[in-house]
ROTORLUM-950735 format. One record per residue (C-alpha): x, z, y; residue number from 1. Coordinates in steps of 0.02 Angstrom, whole numbers. Last residue first. Example, Ala and Ser with C-alpha at 12.3 -4.5 7.8 and 13.67 -1.06 7.14 Angstrom:
BEGIN
SITE;x;z;y;num
SITE;684;357;-53;2
SITE;615;390;-225;1
***
This chain:
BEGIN
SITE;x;z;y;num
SITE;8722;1274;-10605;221
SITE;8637;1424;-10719;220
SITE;8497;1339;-10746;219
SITE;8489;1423;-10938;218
SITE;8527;1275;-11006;217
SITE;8688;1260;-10891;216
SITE;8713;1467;-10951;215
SITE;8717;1382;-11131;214
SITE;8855;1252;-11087;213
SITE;8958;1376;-10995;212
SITE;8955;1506;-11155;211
SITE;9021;1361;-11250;210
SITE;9142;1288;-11142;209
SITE;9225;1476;-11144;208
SITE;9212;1471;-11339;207
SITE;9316;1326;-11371;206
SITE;9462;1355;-11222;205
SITE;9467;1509;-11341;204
SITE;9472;1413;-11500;203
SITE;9589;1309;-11412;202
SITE;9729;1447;-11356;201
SITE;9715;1546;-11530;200
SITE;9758;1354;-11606;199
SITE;9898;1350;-11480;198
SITE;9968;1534;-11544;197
SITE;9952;1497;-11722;196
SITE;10066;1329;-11709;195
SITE;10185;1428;-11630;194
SITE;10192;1538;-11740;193
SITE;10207;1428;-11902;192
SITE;10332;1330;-11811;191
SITE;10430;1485;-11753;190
SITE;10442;1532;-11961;189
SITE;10502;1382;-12007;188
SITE;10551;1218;-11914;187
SITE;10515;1176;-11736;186
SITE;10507;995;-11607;185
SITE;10410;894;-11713;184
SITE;10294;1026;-11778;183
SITE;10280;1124;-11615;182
SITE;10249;988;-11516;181
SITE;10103;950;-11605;180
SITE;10041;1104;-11583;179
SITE;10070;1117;-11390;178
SITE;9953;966;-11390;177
SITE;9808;1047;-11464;176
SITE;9838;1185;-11326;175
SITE;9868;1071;-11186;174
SITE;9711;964;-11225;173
SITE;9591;1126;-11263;172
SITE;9644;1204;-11098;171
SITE;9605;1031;-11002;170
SITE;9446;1027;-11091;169
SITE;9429;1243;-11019;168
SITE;9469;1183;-10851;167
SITE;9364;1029;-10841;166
SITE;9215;1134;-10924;165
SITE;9240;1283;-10803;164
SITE;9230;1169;-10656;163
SITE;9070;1100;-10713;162
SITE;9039;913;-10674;161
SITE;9048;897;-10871;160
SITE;8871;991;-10864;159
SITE;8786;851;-10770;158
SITE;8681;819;-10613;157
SITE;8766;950;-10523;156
SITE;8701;1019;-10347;155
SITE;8811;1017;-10195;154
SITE;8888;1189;-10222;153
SITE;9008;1201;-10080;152
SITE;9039;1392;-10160;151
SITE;9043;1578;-10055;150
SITE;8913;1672;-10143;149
SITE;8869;1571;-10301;148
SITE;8725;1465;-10314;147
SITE;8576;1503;-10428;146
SITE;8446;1564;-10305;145
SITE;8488;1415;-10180;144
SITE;8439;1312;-10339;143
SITE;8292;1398;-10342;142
SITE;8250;1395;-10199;141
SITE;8265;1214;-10172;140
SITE;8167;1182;-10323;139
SITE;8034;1303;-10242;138
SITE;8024;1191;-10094;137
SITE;8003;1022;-10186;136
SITE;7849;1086;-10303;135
SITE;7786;1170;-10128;134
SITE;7793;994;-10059;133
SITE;7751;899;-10219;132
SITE;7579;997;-10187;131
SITE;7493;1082;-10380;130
SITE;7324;1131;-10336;129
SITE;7229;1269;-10356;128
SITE;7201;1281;-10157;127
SITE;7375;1294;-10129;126
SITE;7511;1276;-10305;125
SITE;7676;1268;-10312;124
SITE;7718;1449;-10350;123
SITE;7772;1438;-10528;122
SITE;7950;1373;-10497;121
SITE;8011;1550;-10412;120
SITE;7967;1595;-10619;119
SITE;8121;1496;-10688;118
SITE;8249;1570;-10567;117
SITE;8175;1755;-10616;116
SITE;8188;1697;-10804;115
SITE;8375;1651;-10799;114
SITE;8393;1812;-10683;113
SITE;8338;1925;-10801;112
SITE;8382;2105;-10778;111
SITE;8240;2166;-10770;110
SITE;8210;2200;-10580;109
SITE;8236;1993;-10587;108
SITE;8091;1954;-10707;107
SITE;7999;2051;-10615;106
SITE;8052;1996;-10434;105
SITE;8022;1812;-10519;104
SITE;7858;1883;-10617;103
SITE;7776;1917;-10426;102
SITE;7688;2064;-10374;101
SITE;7805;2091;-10246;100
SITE;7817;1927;-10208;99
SITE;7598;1904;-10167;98
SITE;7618;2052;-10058;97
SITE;7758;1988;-9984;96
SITE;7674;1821;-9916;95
SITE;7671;1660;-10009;94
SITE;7818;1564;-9884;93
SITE;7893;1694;-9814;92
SITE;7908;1796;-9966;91
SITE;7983;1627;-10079;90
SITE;8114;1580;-9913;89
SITE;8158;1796;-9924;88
SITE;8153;1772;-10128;87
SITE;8296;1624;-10111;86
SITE;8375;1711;-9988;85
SITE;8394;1869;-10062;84
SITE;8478;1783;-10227;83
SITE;8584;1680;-10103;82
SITE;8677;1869;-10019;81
SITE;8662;1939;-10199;80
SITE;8582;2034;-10262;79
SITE;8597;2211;-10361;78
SITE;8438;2265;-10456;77
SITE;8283;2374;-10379;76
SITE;8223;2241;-10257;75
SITE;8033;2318;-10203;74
SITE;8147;2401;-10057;73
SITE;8215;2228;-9988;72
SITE;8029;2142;-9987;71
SITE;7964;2226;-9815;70
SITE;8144;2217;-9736;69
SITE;8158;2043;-9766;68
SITE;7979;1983;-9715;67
SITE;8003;2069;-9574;66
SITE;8183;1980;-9546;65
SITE;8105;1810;-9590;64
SITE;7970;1822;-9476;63
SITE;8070;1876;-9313;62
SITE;8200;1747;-9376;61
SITE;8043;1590;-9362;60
SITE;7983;1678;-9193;59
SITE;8147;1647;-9121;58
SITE;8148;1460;-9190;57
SITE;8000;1433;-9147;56
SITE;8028;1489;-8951;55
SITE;8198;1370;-8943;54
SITE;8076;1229;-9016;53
SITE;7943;1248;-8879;52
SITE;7771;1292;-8920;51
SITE;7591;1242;-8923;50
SITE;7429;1308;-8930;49
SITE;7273;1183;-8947;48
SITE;7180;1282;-9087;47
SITE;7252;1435;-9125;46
SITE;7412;1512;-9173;45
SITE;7419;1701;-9129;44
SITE;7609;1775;-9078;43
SITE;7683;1924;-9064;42
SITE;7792;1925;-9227;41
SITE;7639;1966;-9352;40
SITE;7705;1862;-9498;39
SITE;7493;1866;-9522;38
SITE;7470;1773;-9368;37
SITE;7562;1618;-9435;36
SITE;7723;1553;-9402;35
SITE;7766;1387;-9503;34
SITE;7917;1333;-9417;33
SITE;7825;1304;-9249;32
SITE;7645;1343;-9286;31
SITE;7509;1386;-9402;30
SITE;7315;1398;-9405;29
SITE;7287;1448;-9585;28
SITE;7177;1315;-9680;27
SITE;7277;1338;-9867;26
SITE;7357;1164;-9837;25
SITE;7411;1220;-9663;24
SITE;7319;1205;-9501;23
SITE;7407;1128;-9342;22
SITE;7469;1228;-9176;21
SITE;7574;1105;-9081;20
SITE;7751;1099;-9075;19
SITE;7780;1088;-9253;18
SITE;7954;1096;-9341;17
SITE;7997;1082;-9515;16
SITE;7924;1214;-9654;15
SITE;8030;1130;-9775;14
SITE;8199;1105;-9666;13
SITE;8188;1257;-9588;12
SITE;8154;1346;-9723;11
SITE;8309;1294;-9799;10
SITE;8396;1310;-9639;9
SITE;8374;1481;-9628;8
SITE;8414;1523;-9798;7
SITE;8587;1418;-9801;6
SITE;8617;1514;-9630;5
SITE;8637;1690;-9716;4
SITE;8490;1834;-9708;3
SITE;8581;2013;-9667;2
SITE;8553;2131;-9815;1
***
């Protein structure tokens, strides 16, 4: 699976760029957008070394596509083109051998993609420490994780932003109002029938809201 631009540039934006060679949090000699030796793309940061953004940004796709190809055959369940981003950003970041052992590609393998969302949030730690960096990063992954293929998704701060929920109050609204006009505009038997068909119309409006409300607590967003 080909890695999309939204992956790029998240890791773009949290690795960020670095001319000169520097060491990480963990004391690996890095460069550019976070390029170590171990990505093993040609290149050995050291003391003193530096490098031009066009370079880091070659060496930063060299890294993620090994690190794509050596997580894509631990990924037993269909994904998605956000899904693989989200783990490819996680890989590049802790190193596939750490992923592959991870509960997100776990959790994920099972079936569980609420828990596999959950679990990218447990790698924020570097020395035994919890960094608001990492805490930031795996947020972003996350939510890259849960977008749809194809969406603007901005990020939604409440569950009545959901498109579903508009549609489905909107659905509730005509139906309870189709009932009304039904008794002031019917008599009899089509009353009765219409009245049963915009209460059938509601109840489903009802339970559509209600399965989006409990993917939203599952961070489904």
């Amino acid at each position: 699976m080909n890695i999309n631009q939204a992956t790029v540039d998240l890791v773009k934006e949290f690795e960020g760029f670095r001319a000169k060679a520097y060491k990480c949090p963990a004391g690996v000699w890095t460069i550019g957008y976070g390029t170590t030796a171990a990505a093993g793309v040609g290149i050995t940061p050291g003391e003193g070394m530096t490098i031009n953004q066009s370079d880091a940004e070659a060496y930063l796709q060299a890294g993620l596509d090994k690190f794509a190809d050596q997580i894509a055959s631990s990924i037993t369940a269909p994904i998605n083109e956000n899904e693989f981003g989200a783990f490819v950003s996680l890989a590049y970041n802790i190193g596939p051998g750490a992923f592959k052992k991870s509960s997100a590609l776990s959790a994920f393998n099972a079936g569980d993609k609420a828990k596999a969302a959950k679990a990218i949030l447990l790698w924020n730690k570097a020395g035994g420490k919890v960094l608001k960096g990492l805490t930031r990063r795996r947020e972003a992954e996350r939510k890259l994780f849960l977008t749809p293929v194809g969406s603007n998704f901005e990020g939604r701060t409440s569950v009545v932003q959901s498109k579903t929920i508009q549609a489905s109050a909107v659905q509730i609204a005509s139906g309870a109002g189709a009932g009304v006009a039904a008794v002031g505009a019917l008599d009899g038997t089509a009353q009765i029938v219409a009245m049963v068909f915009a209460g059938v119309v509601v109840l489903a409006a009802l339970w559509v809201m209600r399965e989006r409300i409990k993917k939203w607590a599952d961070g489904d967003r």
